[in-house]
C-alpha positions as CSV (number, residue, x, y, z in Angstrom):
1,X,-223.1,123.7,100.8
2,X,-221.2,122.2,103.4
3,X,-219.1,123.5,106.6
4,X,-215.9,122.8,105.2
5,X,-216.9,124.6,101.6
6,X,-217.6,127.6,103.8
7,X,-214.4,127.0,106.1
8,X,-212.1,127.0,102.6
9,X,-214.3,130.4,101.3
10,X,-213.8,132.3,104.4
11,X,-210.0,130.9,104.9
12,X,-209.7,131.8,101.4
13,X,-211.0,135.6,102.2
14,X,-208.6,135.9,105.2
15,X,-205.5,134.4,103.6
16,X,-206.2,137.3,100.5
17,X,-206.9,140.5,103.2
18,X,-203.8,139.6,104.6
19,X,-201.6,139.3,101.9
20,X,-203.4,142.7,100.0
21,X,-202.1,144.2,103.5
22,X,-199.0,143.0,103.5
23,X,-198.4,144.6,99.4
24,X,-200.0,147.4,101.0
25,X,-197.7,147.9,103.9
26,X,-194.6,147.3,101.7
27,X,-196.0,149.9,99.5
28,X,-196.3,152.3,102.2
29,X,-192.8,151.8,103.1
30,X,-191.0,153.2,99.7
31,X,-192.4,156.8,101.0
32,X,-189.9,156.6,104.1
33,X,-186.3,157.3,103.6
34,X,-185.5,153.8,103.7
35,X,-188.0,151.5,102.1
36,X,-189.0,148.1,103.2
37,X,-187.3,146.0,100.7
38,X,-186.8,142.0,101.8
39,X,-183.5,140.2,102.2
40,X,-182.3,137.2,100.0
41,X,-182.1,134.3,102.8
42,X,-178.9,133.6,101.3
43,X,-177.4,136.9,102.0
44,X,-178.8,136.6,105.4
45,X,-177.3,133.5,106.7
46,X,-173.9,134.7,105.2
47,X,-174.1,138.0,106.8
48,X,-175.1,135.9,110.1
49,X,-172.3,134.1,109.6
50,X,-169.9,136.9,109.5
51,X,-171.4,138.2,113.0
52,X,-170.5,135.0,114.4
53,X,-172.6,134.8,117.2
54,X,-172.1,133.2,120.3
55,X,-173.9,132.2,123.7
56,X,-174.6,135.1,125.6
57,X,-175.3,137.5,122.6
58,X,-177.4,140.0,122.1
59,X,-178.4,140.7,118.5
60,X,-180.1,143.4,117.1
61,X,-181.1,143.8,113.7
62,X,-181.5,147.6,113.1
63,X,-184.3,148.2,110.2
64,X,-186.2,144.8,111.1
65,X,-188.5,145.2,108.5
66,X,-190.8,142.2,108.4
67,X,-189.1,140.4,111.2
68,X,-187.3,138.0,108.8
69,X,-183.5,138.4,110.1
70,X,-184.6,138.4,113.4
71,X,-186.6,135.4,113.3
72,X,-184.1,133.4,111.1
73,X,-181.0,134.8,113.5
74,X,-183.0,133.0,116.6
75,X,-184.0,130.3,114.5
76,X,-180.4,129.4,113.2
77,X,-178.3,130.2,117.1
78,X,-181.3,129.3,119.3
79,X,-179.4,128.8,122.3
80,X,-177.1,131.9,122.0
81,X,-179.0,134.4,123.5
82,X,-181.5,137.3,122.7
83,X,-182.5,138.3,119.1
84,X,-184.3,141.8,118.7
85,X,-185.8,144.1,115.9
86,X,-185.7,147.9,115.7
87,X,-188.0,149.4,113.4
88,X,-189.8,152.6,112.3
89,X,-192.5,151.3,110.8
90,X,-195.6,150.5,113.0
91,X,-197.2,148.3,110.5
92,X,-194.2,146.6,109.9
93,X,-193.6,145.9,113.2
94,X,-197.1,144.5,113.7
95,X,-196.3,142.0,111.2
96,X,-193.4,140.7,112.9
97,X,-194.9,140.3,116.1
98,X,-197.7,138.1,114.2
99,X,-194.7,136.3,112.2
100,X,-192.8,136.2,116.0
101,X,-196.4,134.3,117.3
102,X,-196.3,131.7,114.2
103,X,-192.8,131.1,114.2
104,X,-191.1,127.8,115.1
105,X,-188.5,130.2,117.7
106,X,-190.0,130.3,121.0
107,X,-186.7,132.6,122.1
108,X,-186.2,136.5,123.5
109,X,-187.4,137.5,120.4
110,X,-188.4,141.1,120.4
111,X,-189.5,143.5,118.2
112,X,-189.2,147.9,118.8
113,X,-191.2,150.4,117.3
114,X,-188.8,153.2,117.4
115,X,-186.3,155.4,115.1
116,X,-183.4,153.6,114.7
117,X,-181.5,157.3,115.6
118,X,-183.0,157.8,118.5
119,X,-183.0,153.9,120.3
120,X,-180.6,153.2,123.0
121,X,-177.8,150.3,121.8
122,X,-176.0,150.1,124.4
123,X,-177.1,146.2,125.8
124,X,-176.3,144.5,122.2
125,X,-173.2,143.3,120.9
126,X,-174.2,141.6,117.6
127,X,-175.4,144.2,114.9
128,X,-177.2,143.6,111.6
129,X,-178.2,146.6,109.3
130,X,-179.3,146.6,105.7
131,X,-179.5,150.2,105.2
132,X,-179.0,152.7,102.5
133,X,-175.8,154.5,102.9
134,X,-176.6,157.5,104.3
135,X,-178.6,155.7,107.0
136,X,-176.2,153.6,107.8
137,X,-173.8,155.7,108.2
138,X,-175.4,158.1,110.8
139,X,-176.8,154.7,112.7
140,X,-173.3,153.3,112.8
141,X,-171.7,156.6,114.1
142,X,-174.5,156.4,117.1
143,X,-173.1,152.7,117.8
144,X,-169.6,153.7,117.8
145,X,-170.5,156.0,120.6
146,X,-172.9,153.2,122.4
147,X,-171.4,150.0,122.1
148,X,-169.0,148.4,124.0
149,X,-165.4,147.3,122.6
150,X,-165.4,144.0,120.4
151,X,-169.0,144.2,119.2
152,X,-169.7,143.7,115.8
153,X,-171.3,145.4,112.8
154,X,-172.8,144.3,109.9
155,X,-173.7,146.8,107.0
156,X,-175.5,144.6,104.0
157,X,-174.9,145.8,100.7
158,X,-174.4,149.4,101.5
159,X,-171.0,150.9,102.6
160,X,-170.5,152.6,106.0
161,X,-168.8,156.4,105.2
162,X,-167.0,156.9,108.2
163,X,-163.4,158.5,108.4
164,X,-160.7,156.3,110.8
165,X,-162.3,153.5,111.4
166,X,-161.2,149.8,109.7
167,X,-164.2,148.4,108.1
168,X,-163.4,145.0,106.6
169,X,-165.5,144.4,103.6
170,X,-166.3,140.9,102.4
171,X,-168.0,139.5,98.7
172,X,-170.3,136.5,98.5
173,X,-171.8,135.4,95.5
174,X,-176.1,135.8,95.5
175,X,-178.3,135.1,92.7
176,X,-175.4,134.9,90.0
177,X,-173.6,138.7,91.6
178,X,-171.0,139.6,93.8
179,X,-172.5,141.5,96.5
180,X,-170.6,143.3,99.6
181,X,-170.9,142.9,103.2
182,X,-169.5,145.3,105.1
183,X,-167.9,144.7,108.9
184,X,-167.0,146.8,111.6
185,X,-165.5,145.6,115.0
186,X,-166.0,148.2,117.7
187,X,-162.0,149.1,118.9
């Protein structure tokens, strides 16, 4: 056999460990409060859109998952400023880092291994969150606390439950449904 039969076998090998990791790590996630469940690209832009971000931002995309919002946000606004992940799962956040390295961004693109209650907010302005409801609703009372005036939320999907605060919610049309996307500016 030749070199490149044995290149194509081994690539082969690599490209299948990696993907059967990847199910695996997914898999792993549904055992957390708040399983790793991917984003519609679609629903992401729009959802970008409604942050409306601007040079000088700092974006954060609480839940980061697999990297994908982040990588997509500096992707989309690459001049605008710094684009960062926060998430609980270590595997998770390995992958980003190795989807961060491949990536066509070469941008302050971060990624934070760390419980999305317990991280410090305080330097972002831009927020991105596609949590369940409870979740989101104890991460978003932790921002109201942290972030300065005129910084922006975005809850995906799931409704914030907060008392006495204006949360404007906006529907887009995905896959055929009307979904919700929920925004909160900081008074």
């Amino acid at each position: 056999m030749n070199a490149i039969y044995w290149f194509v076998v081994i690539l082969g090998y690599i490209l299948a460990t990696i993907s059967l990791l990847y199910v695996y790590v997914i898999a792993i996630s549904f055992l957390n409060e708040t399983p790793f469940v991917s984003l519609e690209r679609k629903a992401i832009k729009f959802a970008l859109s409604l942050l409306d971000l601007k040079k000088g931002d700092s974006f954060i995309d609480i839940g980061s998952g697999d990297g994908k919002v982040v990588l997509l946000a500096a992707e989309m606004y690459k001049e605008f400023g710094s684009y960062n992940g926060v998430e609980y799962s270590k595997p998770l956040v390995m992958i980003s880092n190795i989807r961060r390295i491949f990536s066509k961004s070469k941008y302050s693109i971060k990624f934070h291994h760390k419980d999305a209650l317990k991280y410090d907010y305080r330097k972002y302005n831009k927020v991105f969150m596609y949590l369940t409801t409870p979740l989101a609703t104890s991460v978003t009372e932790l921002l109201l606390k942290q972030l300065k005036p005129g910084s922006v939320i975005v809850s995906v999907y799931f409704p914030v439950e907060i008392k006495n605060i204006k949360i404007e919610e906006k529907k887009y049309r995905i896959g055929g449904k009307i979904k919700s996307f929920y925004i909160i500016t900081i008074p």
